[in-house]
DODRENDREN-591603 format. One record per residue (C-alpha): residue in one letter; y, z, x. Coordinates in nm, 2 decimals, always signed. Layout:
BEGIN
a / Y / Z / X
...
END
This chain:
BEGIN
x / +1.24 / -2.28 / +1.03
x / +1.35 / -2.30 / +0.69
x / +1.07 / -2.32 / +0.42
x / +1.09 / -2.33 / +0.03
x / +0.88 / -2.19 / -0.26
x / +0.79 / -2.46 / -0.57
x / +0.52 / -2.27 / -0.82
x / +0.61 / -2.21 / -1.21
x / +0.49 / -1.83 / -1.17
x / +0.80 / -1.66 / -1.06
x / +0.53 / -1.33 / -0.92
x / +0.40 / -1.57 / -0.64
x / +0.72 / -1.63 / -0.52
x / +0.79 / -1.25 / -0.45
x / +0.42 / -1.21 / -0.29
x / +0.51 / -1.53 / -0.07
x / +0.86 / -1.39 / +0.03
x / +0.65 / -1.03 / +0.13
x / +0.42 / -1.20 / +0.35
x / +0.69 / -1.54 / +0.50
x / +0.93 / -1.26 / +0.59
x / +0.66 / -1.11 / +0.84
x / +0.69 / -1.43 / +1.05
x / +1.00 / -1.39 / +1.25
x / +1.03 / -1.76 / +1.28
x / +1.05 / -1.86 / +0.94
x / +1.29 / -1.82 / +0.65
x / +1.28 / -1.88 / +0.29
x / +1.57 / -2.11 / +0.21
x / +1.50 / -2.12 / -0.15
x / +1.24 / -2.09 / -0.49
x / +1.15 / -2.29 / -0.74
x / +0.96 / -2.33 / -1.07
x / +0.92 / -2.70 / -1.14
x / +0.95 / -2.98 / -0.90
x / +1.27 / -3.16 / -1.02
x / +1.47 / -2.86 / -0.87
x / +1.30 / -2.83 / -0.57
x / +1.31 / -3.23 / -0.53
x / +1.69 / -3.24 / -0.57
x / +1.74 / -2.91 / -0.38
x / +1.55 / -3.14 / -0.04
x / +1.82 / -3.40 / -0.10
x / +2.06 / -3.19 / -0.06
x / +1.91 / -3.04 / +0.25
x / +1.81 / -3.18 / +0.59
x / +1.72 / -2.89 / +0.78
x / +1.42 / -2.76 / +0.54
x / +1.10 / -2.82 / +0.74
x / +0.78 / -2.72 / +0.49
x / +0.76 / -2.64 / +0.14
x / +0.46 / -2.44 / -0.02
x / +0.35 / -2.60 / -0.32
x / +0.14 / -2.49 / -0.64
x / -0.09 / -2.83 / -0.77
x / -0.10 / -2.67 / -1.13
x / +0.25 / -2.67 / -1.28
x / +0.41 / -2.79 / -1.63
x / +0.56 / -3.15 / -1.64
x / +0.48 / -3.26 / -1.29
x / +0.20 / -3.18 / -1.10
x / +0.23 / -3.06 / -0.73
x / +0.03 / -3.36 / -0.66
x / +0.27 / -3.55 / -0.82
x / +0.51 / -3.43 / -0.64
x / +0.33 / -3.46 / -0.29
x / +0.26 / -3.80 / -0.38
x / +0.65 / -3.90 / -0.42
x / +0.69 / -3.70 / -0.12
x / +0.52 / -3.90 / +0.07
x / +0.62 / -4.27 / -0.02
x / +1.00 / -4.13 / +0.05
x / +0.94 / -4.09 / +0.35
x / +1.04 / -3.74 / +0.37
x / +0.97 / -3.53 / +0.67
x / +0.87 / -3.17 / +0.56
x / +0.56 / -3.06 / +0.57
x / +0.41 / -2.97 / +0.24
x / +0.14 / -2.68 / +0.21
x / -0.10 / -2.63 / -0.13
x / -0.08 / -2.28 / -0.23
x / -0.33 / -2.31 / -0.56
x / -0.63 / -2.17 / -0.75
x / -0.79 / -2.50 / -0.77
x / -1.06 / -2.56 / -0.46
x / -1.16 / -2.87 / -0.65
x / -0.83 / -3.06 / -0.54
x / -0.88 / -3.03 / -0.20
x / -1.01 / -3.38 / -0.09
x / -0.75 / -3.55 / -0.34
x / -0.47 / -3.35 / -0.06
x / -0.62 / -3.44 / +0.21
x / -0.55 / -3.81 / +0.10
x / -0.23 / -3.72 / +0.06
x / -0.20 / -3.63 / +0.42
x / -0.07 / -3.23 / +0.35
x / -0.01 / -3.03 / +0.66
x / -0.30 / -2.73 / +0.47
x / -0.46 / -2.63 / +0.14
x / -0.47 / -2.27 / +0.08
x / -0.64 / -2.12 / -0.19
x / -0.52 / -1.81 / -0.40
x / -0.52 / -1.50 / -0.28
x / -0.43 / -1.61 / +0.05
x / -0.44 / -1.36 / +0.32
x / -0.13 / -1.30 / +0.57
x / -0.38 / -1.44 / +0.84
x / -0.44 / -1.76 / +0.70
x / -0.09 / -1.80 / +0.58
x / +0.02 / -1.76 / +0.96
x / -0.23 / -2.00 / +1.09
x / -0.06 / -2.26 / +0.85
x / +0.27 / -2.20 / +0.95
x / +0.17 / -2.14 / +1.29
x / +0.05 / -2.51 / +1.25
x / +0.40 / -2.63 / +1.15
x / +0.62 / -2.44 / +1.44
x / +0.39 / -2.61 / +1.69
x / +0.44 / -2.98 / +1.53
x / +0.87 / -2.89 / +1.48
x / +0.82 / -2.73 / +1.87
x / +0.74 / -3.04 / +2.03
x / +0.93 / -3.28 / +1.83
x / +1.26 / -3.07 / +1.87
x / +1.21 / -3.03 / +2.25
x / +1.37 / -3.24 / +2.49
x / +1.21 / -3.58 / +2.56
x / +1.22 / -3.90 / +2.84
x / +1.42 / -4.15 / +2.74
x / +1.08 / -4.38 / +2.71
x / +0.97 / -4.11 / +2.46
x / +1.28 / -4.13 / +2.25
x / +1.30 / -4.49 / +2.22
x / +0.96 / -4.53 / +2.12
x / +0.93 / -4.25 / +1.90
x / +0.70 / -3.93 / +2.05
x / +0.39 / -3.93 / +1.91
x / +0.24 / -3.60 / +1.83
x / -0.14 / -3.52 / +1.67
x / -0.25 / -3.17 / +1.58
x / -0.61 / -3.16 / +1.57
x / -0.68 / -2.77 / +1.50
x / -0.74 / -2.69 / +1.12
x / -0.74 / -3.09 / +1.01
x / -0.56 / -3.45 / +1.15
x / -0.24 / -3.50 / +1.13
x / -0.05 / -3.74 / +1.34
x / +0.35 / -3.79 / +1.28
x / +0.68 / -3.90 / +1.48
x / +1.06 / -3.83 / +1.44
x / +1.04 / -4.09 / +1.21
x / +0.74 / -4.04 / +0.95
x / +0.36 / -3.93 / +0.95
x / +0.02 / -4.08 / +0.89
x / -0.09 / -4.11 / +0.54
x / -0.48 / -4.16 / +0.55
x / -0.61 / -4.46 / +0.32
x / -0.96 / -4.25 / +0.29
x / -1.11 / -4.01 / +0.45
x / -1.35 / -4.22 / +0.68
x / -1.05 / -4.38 / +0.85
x / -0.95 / -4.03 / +0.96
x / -1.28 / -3.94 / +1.07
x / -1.27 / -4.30 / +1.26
x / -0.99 / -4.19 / +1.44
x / -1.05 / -3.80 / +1.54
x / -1.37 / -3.97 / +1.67
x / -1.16 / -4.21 / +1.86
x / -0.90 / -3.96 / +1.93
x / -1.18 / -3.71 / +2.11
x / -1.28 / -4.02 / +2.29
x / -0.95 / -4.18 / +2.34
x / -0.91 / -4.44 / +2.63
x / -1.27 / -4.52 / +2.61
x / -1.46 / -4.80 / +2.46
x / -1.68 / -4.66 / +2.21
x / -1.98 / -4.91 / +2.11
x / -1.98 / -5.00 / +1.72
x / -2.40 / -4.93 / +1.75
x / -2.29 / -4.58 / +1.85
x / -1.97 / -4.53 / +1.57
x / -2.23 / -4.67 / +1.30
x / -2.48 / -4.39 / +1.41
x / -2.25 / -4.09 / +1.44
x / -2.02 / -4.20 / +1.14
x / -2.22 / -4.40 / +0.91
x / -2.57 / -4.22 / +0.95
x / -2.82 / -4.25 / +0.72
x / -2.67 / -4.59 / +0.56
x / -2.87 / -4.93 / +0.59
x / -2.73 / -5.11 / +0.87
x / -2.60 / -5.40 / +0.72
x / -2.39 / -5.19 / +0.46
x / -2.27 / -4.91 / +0.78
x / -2.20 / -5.21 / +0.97
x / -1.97 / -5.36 / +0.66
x / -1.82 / -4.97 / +0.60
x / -1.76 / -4.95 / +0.97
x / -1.54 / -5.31 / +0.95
x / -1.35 / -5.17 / +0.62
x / -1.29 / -4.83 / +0.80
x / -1.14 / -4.98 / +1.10
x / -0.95 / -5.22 / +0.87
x / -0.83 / -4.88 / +0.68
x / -0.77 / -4.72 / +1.00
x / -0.52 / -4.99 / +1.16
x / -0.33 / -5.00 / +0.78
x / -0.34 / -4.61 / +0.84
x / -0.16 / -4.61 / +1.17
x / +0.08 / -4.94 / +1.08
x / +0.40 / -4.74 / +0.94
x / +0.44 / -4.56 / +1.29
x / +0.42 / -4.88 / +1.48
x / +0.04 / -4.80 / +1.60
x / -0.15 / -5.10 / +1.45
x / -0.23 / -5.23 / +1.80
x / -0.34 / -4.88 / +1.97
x / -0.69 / -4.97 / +1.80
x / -0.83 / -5.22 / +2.05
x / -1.13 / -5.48 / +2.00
x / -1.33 / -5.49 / +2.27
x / -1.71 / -5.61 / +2.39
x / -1.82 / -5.54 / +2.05
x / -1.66 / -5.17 / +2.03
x / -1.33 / -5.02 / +2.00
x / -1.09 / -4.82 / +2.22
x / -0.82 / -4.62 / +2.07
x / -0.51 / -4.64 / +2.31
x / -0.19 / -4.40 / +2.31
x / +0.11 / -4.41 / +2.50
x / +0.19 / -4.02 / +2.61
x / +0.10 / -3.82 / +2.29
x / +0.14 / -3.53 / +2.23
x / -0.18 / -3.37 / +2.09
x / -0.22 / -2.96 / +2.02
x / -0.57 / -2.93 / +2.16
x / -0.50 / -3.10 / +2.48
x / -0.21 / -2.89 / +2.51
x / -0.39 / -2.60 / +2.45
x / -0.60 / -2.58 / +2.67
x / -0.37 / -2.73 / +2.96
x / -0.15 / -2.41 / +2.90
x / -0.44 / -2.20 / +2.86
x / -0.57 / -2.32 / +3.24
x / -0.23 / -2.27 / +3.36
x / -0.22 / -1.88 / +3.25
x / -0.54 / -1.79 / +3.54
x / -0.34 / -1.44 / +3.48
x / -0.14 / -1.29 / +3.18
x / +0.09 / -0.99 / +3.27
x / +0.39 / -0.85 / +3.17
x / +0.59 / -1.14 / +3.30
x / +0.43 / -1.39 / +3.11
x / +0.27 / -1.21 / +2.83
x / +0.50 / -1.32 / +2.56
x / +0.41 / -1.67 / +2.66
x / +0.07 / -1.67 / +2.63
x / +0.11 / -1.52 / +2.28
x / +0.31 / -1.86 / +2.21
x / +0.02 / -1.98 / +2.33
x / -0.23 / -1.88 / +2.09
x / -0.06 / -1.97 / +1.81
x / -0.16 / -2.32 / +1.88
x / -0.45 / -2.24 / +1.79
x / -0.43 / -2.31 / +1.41
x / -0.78 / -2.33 / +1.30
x / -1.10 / -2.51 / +1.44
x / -1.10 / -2.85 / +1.60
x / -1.08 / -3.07 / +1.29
x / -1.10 / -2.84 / +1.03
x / -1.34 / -2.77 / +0.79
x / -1.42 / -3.16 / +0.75
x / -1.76 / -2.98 / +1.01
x / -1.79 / -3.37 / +1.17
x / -2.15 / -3.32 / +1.33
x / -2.03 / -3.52 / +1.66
x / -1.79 / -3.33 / +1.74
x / -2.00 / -2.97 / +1.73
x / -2.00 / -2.94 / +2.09
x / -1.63 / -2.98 / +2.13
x / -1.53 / -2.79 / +1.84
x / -1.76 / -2.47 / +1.97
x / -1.61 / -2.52 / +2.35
x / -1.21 / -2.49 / +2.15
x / -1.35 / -2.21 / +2.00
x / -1.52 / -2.05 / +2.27
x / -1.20 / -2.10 / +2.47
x / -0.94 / -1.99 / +2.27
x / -1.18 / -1.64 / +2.18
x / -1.16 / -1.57 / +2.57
x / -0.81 / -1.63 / +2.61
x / -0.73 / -1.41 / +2.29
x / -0.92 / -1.17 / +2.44
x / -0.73 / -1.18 / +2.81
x / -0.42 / -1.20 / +2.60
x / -0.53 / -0.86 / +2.43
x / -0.64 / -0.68 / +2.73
x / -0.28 / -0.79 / +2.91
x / -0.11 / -0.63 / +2.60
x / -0.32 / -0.31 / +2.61
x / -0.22 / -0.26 / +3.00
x / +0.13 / -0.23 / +2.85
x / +0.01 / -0.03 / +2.60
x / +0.14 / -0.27 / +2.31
x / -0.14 / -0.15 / +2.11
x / -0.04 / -0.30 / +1.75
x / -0.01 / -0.66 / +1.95
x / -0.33 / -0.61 / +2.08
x / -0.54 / -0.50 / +1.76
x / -0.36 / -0.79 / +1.56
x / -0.53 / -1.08 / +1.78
x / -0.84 / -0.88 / +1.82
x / -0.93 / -0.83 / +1.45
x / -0.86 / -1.20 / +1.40
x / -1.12 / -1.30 / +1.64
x / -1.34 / -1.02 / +1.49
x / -1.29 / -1.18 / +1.17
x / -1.40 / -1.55 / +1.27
x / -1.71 / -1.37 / +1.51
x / -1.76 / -0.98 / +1.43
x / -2.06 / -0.97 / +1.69
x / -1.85 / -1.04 / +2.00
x / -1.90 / -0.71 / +2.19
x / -1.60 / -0.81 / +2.40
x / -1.36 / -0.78 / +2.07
x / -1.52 / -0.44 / +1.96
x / -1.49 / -0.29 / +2.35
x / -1.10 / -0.37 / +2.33
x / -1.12 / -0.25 / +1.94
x / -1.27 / +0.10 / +2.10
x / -1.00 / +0.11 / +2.38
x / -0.77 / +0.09 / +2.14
x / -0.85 / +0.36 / +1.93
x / -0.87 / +0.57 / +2.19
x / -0.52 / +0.48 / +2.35
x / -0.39 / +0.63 / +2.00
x / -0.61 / +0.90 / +1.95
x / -0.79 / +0.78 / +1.64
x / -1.09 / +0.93 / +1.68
x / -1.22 / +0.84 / +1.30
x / -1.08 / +0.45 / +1.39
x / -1.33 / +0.50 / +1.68
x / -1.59 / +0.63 / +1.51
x / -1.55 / +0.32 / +1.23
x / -1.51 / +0.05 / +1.47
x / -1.84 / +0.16 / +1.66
x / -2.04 / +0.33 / +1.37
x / -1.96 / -0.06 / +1.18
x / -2.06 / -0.25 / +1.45
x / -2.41 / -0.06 / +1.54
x / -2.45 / -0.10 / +1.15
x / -2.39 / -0.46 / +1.15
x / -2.64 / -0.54 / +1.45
x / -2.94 / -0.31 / +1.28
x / -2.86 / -0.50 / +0.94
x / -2.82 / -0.86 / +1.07
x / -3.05 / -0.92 / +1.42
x / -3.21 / -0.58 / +1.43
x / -3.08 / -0.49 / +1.80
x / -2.87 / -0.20 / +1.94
x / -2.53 / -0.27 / +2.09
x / -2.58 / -0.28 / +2.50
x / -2.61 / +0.02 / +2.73
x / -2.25 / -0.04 / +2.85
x / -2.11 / -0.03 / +2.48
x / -2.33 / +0.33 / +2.38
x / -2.15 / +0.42 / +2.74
x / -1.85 / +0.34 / +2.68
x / -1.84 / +0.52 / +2.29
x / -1.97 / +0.82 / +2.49
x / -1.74 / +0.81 / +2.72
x / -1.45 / +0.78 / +2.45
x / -1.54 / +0.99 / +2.23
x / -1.54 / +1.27 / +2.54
x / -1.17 / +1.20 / +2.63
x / -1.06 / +1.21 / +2.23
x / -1.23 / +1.58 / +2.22
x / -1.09 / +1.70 / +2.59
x / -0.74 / +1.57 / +2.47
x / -0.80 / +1.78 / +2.14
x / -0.91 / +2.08 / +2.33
x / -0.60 / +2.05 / +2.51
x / -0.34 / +2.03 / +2.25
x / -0.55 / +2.38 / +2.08
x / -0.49 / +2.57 / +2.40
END
């Protein structure tokens, strides 16, 4: 995928061009320092599919920009790349694929584009006729909402219409009572004003889904409303359908479930933290940490080490007390011979337990560091001799 740089300091485009050329799949076409260029280079070009995008720039803003984006109809997927965390809900409006905020690590930077490659993936794989003439629908769920065809995307009208329909959406094909969408949406409100917010949101939402033809999929019905879809395509469904599939990883299939993962772009939803969709959003997570760590343990059998350690310290980074991701850590470090990466890994961990819920790690983990730290020093003694 082809991606371009627009931001008026010329020393972020060489820190973005270090970290972009890491991902395999992606290629910086071009680099710009004001919009105009970057605007009339994307008119020039058809096969450029997201552009990363500073908000703070001399005569037009990257909001601006976003903005005119947007009511072209242009397909590529724009990411923020700013200082500013106060702009965020004025992009979310404007319906960009993420927001990331300066210094952005290579991590998060891969989860966004990550998020792209899966939205290009499906819409650039083969389809039924049905699904061409129609347009295929396809909804990523994981790090925010986004919903888009061949044709254009979903531009929210506020941010309570897209809340309407990821509740919808988690719900879809079932009528969901408007008593029950006033009480997890509108909380807290007097009922005669959630009950007039709930009517303007649902008005919102339908104007929302109108450009791609979707008006009708919100259906009034026994005083509640059904959201219907004709075979989308949405990432956290998939995910966990191709997850289930994968009951074991292997050398044969390994690479796959690596694809796999990178579904996984961020939490159900985002950080918009919806409270009715906790349980959901902790059963994604949940998931996607097992599979991670089956996908690790496949790679450490082949004794792709580097693979392996990648995917566990970004699991260790969103929970550092899963034992299971410090176990595989320990294996690792033994695998190579790094007995002071060993040391760290455990001596960190039985640190961060003491400090934060005042436990030891289990009997199994001391064991296992035992056991460990025995082979590192026999393999030692046996390179002396």
């Amino acid at each position: 995928m082809k991606v371009i740089l627009v931001d008026d300091d010329p020393t972020m485009h060489l820190i973005l061009r270090k970290m972009l050329v890491k991902i395999p799949e992606v290629q910086v076409a071009g680099a710009f320092t004001n919009t105009k260029s970057a605007a009339d280079f994307l008119s020039e070009s058809i096969d450029i599919g997201l552009a990363f995008v500073d908000i703070s720039m001399p005569e037009e803003s990257g909001m601006a920009f976003a903005a005119k984006m947007g009511s072209s109809g242009s397909l590529v997927q724009l990411v923020f790349v700013t200082s500013h965390k106060e702009f965020a809900l004025e992009a979310y409006e404007l319906s960009v694929t993420d927001y990331l905020v300066k210094p952005v690590s290579q991590e998060r930077l891969e989860r966004a584009v990550n998020k792209v490659l899966a939205i290009h993936k499906v819409l650039q794989s083969p389809v039924s006729e049905a699904a061409e003439s129609s347009g295929r629908l396809v909804i990523t769920a994981f790090g925010d909402v986004s919903v888009s065809n061949e044709a254009s995307r979903i531009k929210w009208i506020s941010r309570k219409c897209a809340e309407l329909f990821a509740y919808l959406l988690l719900h879809r094909g079932k009528r969901i009572p408007r008593s029950r969408l006033v009480a997890d949406i509108f909380g807290g409100m007097h009922q005669t004003s959630a009950d007039k917010y709930l009517n303007t949101t649902v008005y919102q939402l339908r104007k929302s889904l109108e450009p791609l033809g979707l008006r009708e999929a919100i259906l009034s019905e026994n005083d509640g409303y059904t959201l219907e879809l004709k075979d989308p395509v949405i990432d956290y469904a998939e995910f966990e359908k191709q997850t289930m599939m994968l009951s074991v990883i292997e050398g044969g299939n390994v690479e796959a479930a690596q694809q796999i993962e990178r579904l996984y772009t961020g939490d159900l939803f985002g950080d918009k933290a919806y409270v009715w969709a906790i349980y959901e959003t902790e059963r994604y997570a949940k998931l996607y940490a097992s599979f991670v760590v089956r996908v690790a343990a496949a790679l450490i059998t082949l004794r792709d080490t580097n693979a392996a350690s990648k995917l566990l310290l970004k699991l260790n980074e969103r929970n550092p007390l899963d034992e299971s991701v410090i176990h595989h850590l320990m294996v690792i470090r033994e695998m190579t011979g790094d007995k002071k990466g060993l040391t760290a890994v455990y001596g960190d961990y039985v640190r961060l337990l003491n400090r934060e819920l005042g436990i030891r790690p289990s009997e199994e983990l001391i064991h296992l560091n035992d056991l460990l730290m025995s082979r590192l020093t026999d393999k030692k003694n046996i390179i002396v001799r």
